[in-house]
N, C-alpha and C positions, 0 to 999 in steps of 0.2 A: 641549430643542431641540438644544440641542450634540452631546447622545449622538447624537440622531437624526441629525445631520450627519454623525456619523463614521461612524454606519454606514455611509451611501448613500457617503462616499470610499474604503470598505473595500469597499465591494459593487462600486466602480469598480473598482478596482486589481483585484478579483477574476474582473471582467469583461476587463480587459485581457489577462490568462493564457489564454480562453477564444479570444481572439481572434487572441493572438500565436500559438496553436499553430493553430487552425484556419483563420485566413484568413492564415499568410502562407508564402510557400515553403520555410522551414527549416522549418516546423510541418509544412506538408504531405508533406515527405522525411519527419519522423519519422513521421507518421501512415502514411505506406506503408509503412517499415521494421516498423513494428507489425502491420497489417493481412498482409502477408506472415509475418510469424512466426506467427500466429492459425490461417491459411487451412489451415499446415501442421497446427494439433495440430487444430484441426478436423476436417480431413477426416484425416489417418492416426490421432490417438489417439483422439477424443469420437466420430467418425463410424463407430468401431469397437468403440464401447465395451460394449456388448450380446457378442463376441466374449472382450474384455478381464475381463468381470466372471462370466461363464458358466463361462471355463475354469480347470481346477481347478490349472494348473500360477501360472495370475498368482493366483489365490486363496492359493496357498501364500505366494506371495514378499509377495502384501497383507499375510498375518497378519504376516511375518517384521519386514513395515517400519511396519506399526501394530499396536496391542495388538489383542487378541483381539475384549474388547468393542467397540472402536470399530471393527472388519470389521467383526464382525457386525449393527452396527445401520448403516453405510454398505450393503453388502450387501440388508439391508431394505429399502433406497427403490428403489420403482416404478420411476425412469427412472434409466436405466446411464448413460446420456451424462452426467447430473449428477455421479455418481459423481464419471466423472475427471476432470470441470471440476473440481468441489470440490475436491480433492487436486494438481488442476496450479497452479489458480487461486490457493489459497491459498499457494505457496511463492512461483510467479512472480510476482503480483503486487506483492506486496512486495519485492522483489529490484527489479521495473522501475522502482516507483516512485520508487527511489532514484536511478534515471540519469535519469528522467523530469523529475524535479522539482529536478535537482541546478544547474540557474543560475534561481535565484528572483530575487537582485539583482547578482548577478557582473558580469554583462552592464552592467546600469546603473552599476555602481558604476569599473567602467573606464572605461565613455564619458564620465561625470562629469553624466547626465542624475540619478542616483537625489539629487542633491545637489537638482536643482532639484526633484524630484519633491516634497523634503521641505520646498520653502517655501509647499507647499499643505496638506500633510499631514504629520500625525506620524509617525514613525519607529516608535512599537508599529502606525499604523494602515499603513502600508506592510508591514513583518511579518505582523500578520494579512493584508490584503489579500492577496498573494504565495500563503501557505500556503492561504487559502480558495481561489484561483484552482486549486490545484496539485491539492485537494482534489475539486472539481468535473470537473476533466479524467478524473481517476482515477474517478468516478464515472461518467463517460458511458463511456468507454472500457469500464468491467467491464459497465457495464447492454447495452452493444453486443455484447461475447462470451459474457455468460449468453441474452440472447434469440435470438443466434444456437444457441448450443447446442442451446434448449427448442425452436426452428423444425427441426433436426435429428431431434431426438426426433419431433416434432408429423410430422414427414416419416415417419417408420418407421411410427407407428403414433397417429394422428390425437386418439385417446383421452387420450394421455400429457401432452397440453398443460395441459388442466384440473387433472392429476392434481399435473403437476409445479409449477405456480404458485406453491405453500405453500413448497415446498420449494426453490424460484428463489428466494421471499424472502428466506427464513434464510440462504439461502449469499451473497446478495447484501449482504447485511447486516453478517453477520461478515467478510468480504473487504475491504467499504469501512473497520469497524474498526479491522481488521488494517492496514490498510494506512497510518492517520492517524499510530503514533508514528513513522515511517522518512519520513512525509514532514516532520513536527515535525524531524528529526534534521538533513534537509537543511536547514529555515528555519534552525536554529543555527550549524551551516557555513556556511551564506552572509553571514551576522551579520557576519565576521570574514575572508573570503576575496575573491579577485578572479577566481576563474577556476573554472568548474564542470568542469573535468578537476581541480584541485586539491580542490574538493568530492568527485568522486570520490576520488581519490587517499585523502583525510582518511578520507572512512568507509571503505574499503576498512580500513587502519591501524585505525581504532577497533574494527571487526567482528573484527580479528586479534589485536590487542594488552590488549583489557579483557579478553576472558576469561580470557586469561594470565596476567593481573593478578589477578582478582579467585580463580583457581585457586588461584594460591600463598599468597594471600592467607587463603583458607577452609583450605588445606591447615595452612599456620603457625598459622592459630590454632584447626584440628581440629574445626570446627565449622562450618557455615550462616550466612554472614551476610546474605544474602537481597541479594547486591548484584549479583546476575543479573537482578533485575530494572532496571537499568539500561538492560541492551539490548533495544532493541525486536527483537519475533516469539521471543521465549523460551516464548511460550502457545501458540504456533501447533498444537505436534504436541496440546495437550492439545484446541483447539478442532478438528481434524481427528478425533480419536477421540470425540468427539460427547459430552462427560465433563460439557458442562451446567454449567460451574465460572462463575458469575457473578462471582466474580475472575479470570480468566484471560481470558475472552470479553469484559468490558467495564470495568473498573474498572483492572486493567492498562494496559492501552494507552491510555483516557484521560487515565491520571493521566502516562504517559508522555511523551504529546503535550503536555497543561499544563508537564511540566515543562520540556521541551524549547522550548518555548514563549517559558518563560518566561525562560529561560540569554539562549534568543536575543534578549530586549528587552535585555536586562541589558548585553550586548555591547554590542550595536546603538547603546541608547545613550550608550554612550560611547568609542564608537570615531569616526574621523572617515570621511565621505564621498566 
């Protein structure tokens, strides 16, 4: 009965993210700020992307920027506009979901409201809560610019809707993946911070700083220490080149999210409010 409680306060707090971005006017500036960036790669890159994948000069610079195999079987699928959703989608969203998701508790945690929040609820179920919210936003938002995409397609050539379905799933699928350990990364920064430009600010620093670290660190001792997997979207070029690697595509990034996850209880609770 208890567990069952937490969930429905966890499902709350995950509904309040839904509702802070959609029904209120800061949500709705960024949902234009979005919808405008979209409209452009829509209509100039995906609504052109039958041009994009046909000719042989962006064919060359494809192989140049993914491996052979993985053009050739992007290449393969039936509808073009997928293509370069697949390859915009998969860098950008992960990137957005970072400034997206980046005041999880910032906000409450200066107004001094996340203190009250926690005499209802637990501080791992505020955590999750937040992170489930941010999770959900990221998912309506990509289901919104792959069905625009496949209505794109479905527009050129009427046929392509059916054809493209299968292949809306998988990219829809590995995207939302893709995109869980960067917002896990934010719930941990926000664990510890009061202001989501300092959240930026932190991962900005981390996305700069570990790999430098962990460079000289494999260079010193001449070998692989596999501490690249620390940062989230390291699998990304291999999930783009279509490599099938059930580590890389799922087992990566979830375990990244958990661990991130779980840094961020660890903080959370024992910092103050």
């Amino acid at each position: 009965m208890l567990e069952l409680q937490g969930l429905q306060r966890i499902w709350c707090l995950a509904k309040f993210e839904l509702v802070r971005l959609f029904m209120t006017k800061r949500g709705a500036l960024a949902l234009a700020a979005f919808v405008t960036v979209w409209l452009f790669i829509l209509y100039y890159a995906i609504g052109s992307a039958v041009e994009y994948v046909s000719s042989k000069t962006t064919q060359t610079i494809g192989y140049t920027l993914l491996s052979a195999e993985g053009m050739d079987k992007l290449l393969n699928w039936p509808v073009a506009e997928l293509i370069v959703y697949w390859v915009l989608a998969m860098y950008s969203f992960p990137m957005f979901s970072l400034i997206a998701s980046s005041d999880q508790t910032c906000t409450d945690r200066t107004r001094g409201t996340l203190r009250f929040i926690s005499l209802r609820v637990t501080r791992a179920e505020i955590l999750l809560g937040r992170f489930l919210g941010q999770v959900l936003i990221l998912a309506v938002l990509i289901a919104v610019t792959l069905i625009a995409t496949l209505s794109i397609a479905a527009y050129r050539d009427p046929s392509l809707l059916l054809v493209g379905m299968g292949e809306a799933f998988y990219v829809y699928k590995n995207i939302l993946i893709a995109v869980l350990p960067f917002i896990a990364l934010t719930s941990f920064f926000n664990s510890f911070t009061r202001s989501s430009r300092l959240v930026v600010i932190v991962t900005l620093l981390f996305f700069t700083i570990i790999p430098l670290i962990i460079a000289f660190i494999e260079y010193k001792l001449g070998m692989n220490t596999y501490l690249s997997y620390i940062l989230p979207g390291g699998q990304i070029s291999d999930v783009i080149n279509q490599k099938e690697l059930f580590m890389s595509n799922y087992v990566v990034p979830v375990m990244q999210m958990c661990g991130y996850l779980f840094l961020g209880h660890i903080v959370m609770k024992r910092s103050s409010l």
